[in-house]
SEDO-721992 format. One record per residue (C-alpha): x, y, z; residue in three letters. Coordinates in steps of 0.5 Angstrom, whole numbers, padded with zeros to 4 digits, always signed. Layout:
residues N
XYZALA/...
END
This chain:
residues 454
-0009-0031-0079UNK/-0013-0027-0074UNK/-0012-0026-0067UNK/-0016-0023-0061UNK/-0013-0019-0055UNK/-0017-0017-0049UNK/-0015-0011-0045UNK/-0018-0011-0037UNK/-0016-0004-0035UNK/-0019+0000-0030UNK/-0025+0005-0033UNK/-0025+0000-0040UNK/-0025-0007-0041UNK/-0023-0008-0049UNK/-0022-0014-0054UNK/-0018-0013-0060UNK/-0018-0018-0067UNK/-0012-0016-0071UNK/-0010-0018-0077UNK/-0003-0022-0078UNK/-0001-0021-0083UNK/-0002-0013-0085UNK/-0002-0011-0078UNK/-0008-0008-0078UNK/-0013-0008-0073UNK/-0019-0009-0075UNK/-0025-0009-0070UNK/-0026-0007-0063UNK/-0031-0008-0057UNK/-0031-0005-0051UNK/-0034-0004-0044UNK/-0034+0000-0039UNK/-0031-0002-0032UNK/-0036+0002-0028UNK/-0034-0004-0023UNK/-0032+0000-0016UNK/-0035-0002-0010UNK/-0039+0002-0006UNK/-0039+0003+0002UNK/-0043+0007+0006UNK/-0044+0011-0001UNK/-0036+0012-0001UNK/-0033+0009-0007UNK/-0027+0005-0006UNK/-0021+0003-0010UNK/-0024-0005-0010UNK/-0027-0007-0017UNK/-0033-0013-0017UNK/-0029-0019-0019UNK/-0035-0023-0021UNK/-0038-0018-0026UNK/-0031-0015-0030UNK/-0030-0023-0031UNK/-0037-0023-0034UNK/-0036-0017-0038UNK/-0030-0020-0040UNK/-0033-0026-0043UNK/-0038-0023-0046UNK/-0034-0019-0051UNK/-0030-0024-0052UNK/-0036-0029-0054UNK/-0038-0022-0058UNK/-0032-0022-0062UNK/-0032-0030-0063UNK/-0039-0030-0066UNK/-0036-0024-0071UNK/-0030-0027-0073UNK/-0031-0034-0073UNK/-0024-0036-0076UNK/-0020-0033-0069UNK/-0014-0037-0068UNK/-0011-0035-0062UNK/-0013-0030-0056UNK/-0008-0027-0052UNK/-0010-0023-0045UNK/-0008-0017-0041UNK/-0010-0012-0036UNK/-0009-0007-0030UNK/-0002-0010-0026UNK/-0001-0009-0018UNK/-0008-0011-0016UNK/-0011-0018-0012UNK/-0017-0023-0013UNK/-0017-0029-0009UNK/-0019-0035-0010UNK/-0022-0041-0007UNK/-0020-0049-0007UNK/-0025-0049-0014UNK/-0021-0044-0018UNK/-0027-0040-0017UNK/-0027-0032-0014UNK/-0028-0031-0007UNK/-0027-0023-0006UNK/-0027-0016-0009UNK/-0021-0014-0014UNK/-0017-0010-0009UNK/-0014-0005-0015UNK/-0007-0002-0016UNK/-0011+0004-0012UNK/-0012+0001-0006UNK/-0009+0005+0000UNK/-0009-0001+0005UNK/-0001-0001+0005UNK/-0001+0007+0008UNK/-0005+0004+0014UNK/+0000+0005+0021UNK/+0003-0003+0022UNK/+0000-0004+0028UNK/+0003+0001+0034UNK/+0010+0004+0030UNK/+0009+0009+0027UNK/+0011+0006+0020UNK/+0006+0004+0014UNK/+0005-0004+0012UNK/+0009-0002+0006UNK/+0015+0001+0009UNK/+0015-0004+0015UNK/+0014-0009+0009UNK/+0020-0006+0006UNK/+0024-0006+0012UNK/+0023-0013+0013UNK/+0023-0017+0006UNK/+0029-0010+0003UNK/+0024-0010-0003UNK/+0021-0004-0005UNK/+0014-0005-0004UNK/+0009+0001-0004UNK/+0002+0001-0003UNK/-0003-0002-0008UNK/+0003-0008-0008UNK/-0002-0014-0009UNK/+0003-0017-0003UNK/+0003-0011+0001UNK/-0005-0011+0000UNK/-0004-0019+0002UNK/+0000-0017+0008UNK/-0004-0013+0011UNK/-0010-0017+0010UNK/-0006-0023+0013UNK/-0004-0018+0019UNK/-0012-0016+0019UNK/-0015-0023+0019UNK/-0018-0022+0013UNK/-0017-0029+0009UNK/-0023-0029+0004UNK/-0023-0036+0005UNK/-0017-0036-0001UNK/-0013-0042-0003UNK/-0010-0038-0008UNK/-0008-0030-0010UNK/-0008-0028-0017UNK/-0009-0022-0022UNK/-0016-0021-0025UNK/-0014-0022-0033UNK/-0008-0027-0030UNK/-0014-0030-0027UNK/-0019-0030-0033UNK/-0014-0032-0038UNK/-0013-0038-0034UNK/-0021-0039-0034UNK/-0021-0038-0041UNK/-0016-0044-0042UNK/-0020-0047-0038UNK/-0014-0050-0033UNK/-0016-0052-0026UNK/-0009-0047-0024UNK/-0006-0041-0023UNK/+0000-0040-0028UNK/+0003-0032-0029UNK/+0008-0030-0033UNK/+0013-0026-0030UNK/+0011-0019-0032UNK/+0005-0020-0028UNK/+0008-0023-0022UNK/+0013-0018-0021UNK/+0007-0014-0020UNK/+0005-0016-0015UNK/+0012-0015-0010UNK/+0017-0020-0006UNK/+0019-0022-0014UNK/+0027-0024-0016UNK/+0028-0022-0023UNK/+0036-0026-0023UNK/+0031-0032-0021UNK/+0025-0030-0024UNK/+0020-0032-0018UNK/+0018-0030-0012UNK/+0024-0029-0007UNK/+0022-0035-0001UNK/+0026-0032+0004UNK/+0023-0026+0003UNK/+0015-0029+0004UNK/+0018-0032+0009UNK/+0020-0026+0013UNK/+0014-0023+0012UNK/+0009-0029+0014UNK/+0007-0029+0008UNK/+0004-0037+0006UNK/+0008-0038-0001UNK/+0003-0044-0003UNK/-0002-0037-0004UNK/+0002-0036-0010UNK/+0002-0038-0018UNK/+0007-0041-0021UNK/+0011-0037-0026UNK/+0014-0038-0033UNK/+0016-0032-0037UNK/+0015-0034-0045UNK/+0009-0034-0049UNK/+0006-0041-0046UNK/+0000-0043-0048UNK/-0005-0045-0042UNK/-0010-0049-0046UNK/-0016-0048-0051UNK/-0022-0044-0050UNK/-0028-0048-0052UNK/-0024-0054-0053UNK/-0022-0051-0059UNK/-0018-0044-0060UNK/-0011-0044-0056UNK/-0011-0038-0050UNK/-0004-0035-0049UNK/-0002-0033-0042UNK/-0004-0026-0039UNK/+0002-0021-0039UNK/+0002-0014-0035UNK/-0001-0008-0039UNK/+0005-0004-0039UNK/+0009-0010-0043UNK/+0003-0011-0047UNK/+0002-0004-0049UNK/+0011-0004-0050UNK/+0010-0010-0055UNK/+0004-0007-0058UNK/+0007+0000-0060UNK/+0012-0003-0063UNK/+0016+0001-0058UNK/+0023-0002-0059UNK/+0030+0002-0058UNK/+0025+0009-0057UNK/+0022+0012-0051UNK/+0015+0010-0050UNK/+0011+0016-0046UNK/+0003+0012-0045UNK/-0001+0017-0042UNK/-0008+0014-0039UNK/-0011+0014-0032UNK/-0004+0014-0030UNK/+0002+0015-0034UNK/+0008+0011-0035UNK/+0015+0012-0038UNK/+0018+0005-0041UNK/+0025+0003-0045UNK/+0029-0003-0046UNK/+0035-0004-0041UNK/+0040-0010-0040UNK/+0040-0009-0034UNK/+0037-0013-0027UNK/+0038-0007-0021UNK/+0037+0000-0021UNK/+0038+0004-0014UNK/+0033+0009-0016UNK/+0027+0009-0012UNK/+0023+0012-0018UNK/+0025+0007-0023UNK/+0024+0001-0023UNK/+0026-0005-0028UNK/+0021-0009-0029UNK/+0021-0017-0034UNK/+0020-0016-0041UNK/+0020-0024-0044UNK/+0025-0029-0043UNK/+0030-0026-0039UNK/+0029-0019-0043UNK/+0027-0013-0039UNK/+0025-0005-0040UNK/+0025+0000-0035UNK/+0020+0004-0032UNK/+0018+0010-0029UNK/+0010+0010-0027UNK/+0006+0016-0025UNK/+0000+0014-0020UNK/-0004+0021-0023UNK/-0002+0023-0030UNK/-0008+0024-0035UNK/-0012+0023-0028UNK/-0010+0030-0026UNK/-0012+0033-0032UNK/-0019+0030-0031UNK/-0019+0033-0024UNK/-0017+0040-0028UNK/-0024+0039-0032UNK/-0028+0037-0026UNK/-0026+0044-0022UNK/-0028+0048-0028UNK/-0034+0043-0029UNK/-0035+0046-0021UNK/-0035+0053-0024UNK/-0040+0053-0028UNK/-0045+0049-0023UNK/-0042+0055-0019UNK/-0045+0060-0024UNK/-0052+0056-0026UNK/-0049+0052-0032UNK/-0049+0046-0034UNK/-0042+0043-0037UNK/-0042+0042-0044UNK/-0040+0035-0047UNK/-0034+0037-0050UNK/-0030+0040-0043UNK/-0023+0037-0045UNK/-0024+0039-0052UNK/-0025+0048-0051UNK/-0019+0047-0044UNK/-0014+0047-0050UNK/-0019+0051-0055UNK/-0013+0056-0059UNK/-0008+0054-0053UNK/-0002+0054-0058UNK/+0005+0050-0055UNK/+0009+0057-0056UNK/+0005+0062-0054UNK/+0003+0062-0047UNK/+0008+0065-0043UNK/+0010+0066-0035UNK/+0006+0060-0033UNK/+0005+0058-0026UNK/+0009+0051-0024UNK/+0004+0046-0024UNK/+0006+0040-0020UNK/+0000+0035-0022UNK/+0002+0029-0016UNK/-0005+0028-0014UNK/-0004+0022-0012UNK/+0003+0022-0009UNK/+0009+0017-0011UNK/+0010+0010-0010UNK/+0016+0013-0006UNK/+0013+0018-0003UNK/+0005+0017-0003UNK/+0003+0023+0002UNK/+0006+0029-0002UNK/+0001+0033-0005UNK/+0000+0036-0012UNK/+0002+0045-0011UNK/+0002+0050-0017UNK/+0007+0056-0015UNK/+0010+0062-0019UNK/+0002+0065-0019UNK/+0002+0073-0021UNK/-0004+0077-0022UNK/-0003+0075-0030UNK/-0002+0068-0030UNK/-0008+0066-0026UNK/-0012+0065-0032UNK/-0016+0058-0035UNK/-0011+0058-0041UNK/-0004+0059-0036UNK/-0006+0053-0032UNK/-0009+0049-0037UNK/-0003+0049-0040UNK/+0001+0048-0034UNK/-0003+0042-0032UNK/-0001+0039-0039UNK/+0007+0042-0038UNK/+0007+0038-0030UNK/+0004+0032-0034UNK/+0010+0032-0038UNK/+0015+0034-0034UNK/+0014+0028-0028UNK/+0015+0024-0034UNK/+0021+0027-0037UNK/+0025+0027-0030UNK/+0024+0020-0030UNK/+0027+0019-0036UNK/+0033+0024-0034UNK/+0033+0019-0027UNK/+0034+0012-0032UNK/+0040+0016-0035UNK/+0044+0015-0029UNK/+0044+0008-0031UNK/+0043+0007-0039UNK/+0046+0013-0043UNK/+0044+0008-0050UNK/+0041+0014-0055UNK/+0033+0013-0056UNK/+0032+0016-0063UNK/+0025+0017-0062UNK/+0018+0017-0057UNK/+0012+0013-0058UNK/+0006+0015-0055UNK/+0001+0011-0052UNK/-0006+0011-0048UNK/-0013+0017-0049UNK/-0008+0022-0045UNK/-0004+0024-0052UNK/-0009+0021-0057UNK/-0014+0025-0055UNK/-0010+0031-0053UNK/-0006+0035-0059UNK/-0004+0040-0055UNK/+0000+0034-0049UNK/+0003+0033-0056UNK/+0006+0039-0057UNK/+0009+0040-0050UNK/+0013+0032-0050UNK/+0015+0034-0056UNK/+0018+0040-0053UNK/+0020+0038-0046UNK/+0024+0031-0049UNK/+0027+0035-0056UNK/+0024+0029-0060UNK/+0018+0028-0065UNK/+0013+0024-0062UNK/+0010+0018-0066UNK/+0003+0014-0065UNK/+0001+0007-0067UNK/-0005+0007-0073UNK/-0007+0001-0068UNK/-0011+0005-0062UNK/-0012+0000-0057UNK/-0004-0002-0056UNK/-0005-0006-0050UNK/-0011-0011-0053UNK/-0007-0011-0059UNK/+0000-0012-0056UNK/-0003-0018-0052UNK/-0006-0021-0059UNK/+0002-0021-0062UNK/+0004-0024-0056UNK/-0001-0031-0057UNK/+0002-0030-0064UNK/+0008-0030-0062UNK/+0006-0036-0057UNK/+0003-0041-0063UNK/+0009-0039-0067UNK/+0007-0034-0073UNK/+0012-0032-0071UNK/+0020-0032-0069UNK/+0020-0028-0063UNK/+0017-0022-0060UNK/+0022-0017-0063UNK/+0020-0020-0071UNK/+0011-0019-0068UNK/+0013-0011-0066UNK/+0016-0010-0073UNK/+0008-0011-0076UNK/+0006-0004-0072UNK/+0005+0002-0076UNK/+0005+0009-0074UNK/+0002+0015-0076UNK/+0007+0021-0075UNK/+0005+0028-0072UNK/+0011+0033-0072UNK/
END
C-alpha cells in the first residue's frame, strides 16, 4: 500500500510516497517556499498564502500523475503561524509565519508586550509568533482581514484537499497556536474570553487520525498534524531523544506528563491523549547560516565570489577532538521564546582561537549545547533513561561534523532514519494509521529504518 505525505515547511514544501509495507520512501517532490512577502523592500515574516497552496497542490497532482495507485495522503507542516479565512473557506491574508514578531510590539502604552500582556491575562505562556498572540494584536490593531475563520496553512490545505467546507485541527496543531487546554484538549474559552479573542474564529479539534474526506472524490485525506509531531512519528523516535535540526531546531521526548513549570520546555499533544516534550530553539542550523553569510561577506570583502560548497570547506579537516581552547559561542540570534530580546555573543576569545576553524566549530558546539541544556531541563521532570538520540532535519544530515559534536555533548550515539524527509514521511504513516493499516501509531513507527553513524 502506498501512501502520500505533504510537508509545508518555511524554505521547502515537500510530498513523499512511501511505501507500507517495506517502509521504504520511494520518491520525493519538492518546491521551494520562496513565498515571503516583501514591504518597502523589506522582506517580513509573512508567506503568500495564496502560492504556497498552489505550490502545494501542484506537487501533489505531480506525485498522484506517477503513482496512480496512492491510497491515502497525510498533511503536515510549519506550526505557530495563522492564515485567515473567509465565510467561503477561502484565504483572506498572508500566512503570518512562526517568525512573526508582531507580540514584541508594546501593549498600548505599558511598558509590556502583546505577548506578555497576553500571558498576564490568560496565565498561559504565550510568545510571539503564537497564532493567538498574532491574532491578539491584529484584534487590538483592527486588522480583521474580513476573516470568518483562523486556521494553520496545512491545517488549512488538508481541509481543501478533503474538500470540506470547515475547519478541523488536530490537537498538536491547535496547541500551537496558544490559549489550548491539554487535560481538555481544546481551546481554553475562559482564556479567550479574557483576552476578547472571538472563540467562533477558531476550529474545532480532534486529536486522532481522522479522516476529513477525499481528495478528487476518491483517495481519502488524513487530518493535518504539526511538523514537530510528524517529524516525531517519522523517525521512529520512540523511548529515544529525538534532536531535529533545520531552520530551527527542536528537542522532543516522550512523556506522561501534562504540565511542566519550565519556562523553556513545553508539553506539546502527541494523538490520543499521548504527548511528548519539547524543547524548541528559534535559530538552530539558522545560526550556522548566519556564520556562512559572514564568511561569504569576507570573501566579497576581498574581491571574491563565495564558492557553491561554502557549508562543506567551513567543516573541511575540523575533527571533534582536535580543536582546542575554543571560544563560547552562544548562537541565540533569534533570542528564546522566554526571552526574545537576548542577543547571541561569542566569549573567551585569545589571540589563538579567533580563527575560522575555532568559531566554526564553536558555532556547531552552541548549536549543541542550546539543545543539551534543554534536555537537562526536562530531567528535572522525566528522569526515565533514553538509550538512544535520532537525528533529524538538513542541519545533521548534512553536516558530519554537527554529528560528532551531539554525539560528544549528549554521551549517545547518534541514528538517523534511511527516510530523508521525516516530516512528509511521518504524515504518510499518520493517514495509514487513520485508514487502519495499522493498529496504531507506535505499530507505523516500528517501519523506520536507520542508517547507524557512531
Amino acid at each position: 500500500m502506498k501512501a502520500l505525505g505533504l510537508d509545508i515547511g518555511t524554505s521547502k514544501i515537500c510530498v513523499t510516497v512511501i511505501e507500507s509495507n517495506t517502509g521504504k520512501s520511494i520518491e520525493s517532490f519538492n518546491l521551494p517556499n520562496n513565498t515571503f512577502l516583501s514591504i518597502n523592500n523589506e522582506l517580513t515574516r509573512m508567506q503568500d498564502a495564496l502560492l504556497i497552496k498552489d505550490k502545494a497542490i501542484s506537487l501533489v497532482n505531480l506525485a498522484l500523475s506517477k503513482y496512480t495507485d496512492i491510497e491515502c495522503i497525510g498533511v503536515t507542516g510549519q506550526m505557530h503561524g495563522i492564515v485567515y479565512l473567509r465565510d467561503d473557506f477561502s484565504i483572506s491574508s498572508p500566512l503570518f509565519t512562526w517568525q512573526d514578531e508582531s507580540g514584541e510590539m508594546q501593549y498600548e502604552n505599558s511598558k509590556m508586550s502583546y505577548a506578555e500582556k497576553l500571558s498576564n491575562i490568560t496565565g498561559y505562556k504565550m510568545a510571539t509568533g503564537f497564532g493567538l498572540t498574532t491574532l491578539y494584536y491584529h484584534t487590538h490593531q483592527k486588522m480583521s482581514y474580513n476573516a470568518r475563520y483562523i486556521s494553520t496553512i496545512h491545517g488549512y490545505i488538508a481541509c481543501n484537499l478533503a474538500n470540506i467546507k470547515t475547519i478541523i485541527l488536530h490537537s498538536s496543531d491547535a496547541h500551537s497556536l496558544g490559549l489550548f487546554n491539554l487535560k481538555d484538549n481544546k481551546f481554553d474559552c475562559s482564556a479567550l474570553e479574557k483576552a476578547g479573542i472571538d472563540k467562533k474564529l477558531l476550529p474545532d479539534v480532534v486529536d486522532t487520525p481522522l479522516i476529513l474526506g477525499k481528495y478528487k472524490d476518491r483517495i481519502p485525506v488524513c487530518i493535518a498534524i504539526g511538523d514537530n509531531q510528524a517529524g516525531f512519528i517519522g523517525s521512529g523516535c520512540d523511548d529515544d531523544i529525538l534532536l531535529n535540526i533545520g531552520t530551527g531546531s527542536q528537542i522532543s521526548l516522550k512523556t506522561s506528563l501534562t504540565q511542566t513549570d519550565s519556562p523553556d520546555i513545553e508539553i506539546r499533544p502527541f494523538s490520543e491523549n499521548k504527548h511528548i516534550f519539547v524543547g524548541a530553539s528559534l535559530c538552530g542550523g539558522r545560526a550556522f547560516a548566519i556564520l556562512k553569510s559572514f564568511y561569504d561577506d569576507v570573501i566579497r570583502m576581498a574581491g571574491f565570489q563565495s564558492p557553491e560548497n561554502m557549508y562543506d570547506l567551513m567543516i573541511h579537516d575540523i575533527k571533534n577532538n582536535t580543536v582546542k581552547n575554543n571560544p563560547v559561542f552562544s548562537t541565540l540570534f533569534c533570542g528564546t521564546r522566554k526571552n526574545p530580546h537576548i542577543k547571541a555573543e561569542i566569549s573567551g576569545l585569545t589571540e589563538d582561537n579567533f580563527t575560522a576553524k575555532h568559531i566554526t566549530y564553536s558555532a556547531l558546539k552552541g548549536i549543541s549545547d542550546e539543545l543539551y541544556f534543554m534536555y537537562n531541563e526536562i530531567k528535572k521532570f522525566d528522569s526515565s533513561k533514553r538509550a538512544r538520540l535520532i537525528g533529524s532535519g538538513n542541519g545533521i544530515r548534512k553536516n558530519p561534523l554537527l554529528k560528532e559534536i551531539l554525539e560528544k555533548t549528549f554521551s549517545l550515539t547518534l541514528s538517523v532514519p534511511i527516510n530523508n524527509e521525516e516530516a512528509a514521511y511521518g504524515a504518510a504513516l499518520y493517514a495509514l494509521t487513520a485508514i487502519d493499516c495499522f493498529n496504531s501509531v507506535e505499530q507505523a513507527q516500528k517501519i523506520v529504518r536507520f542508517e547507524e553513524l557512531s
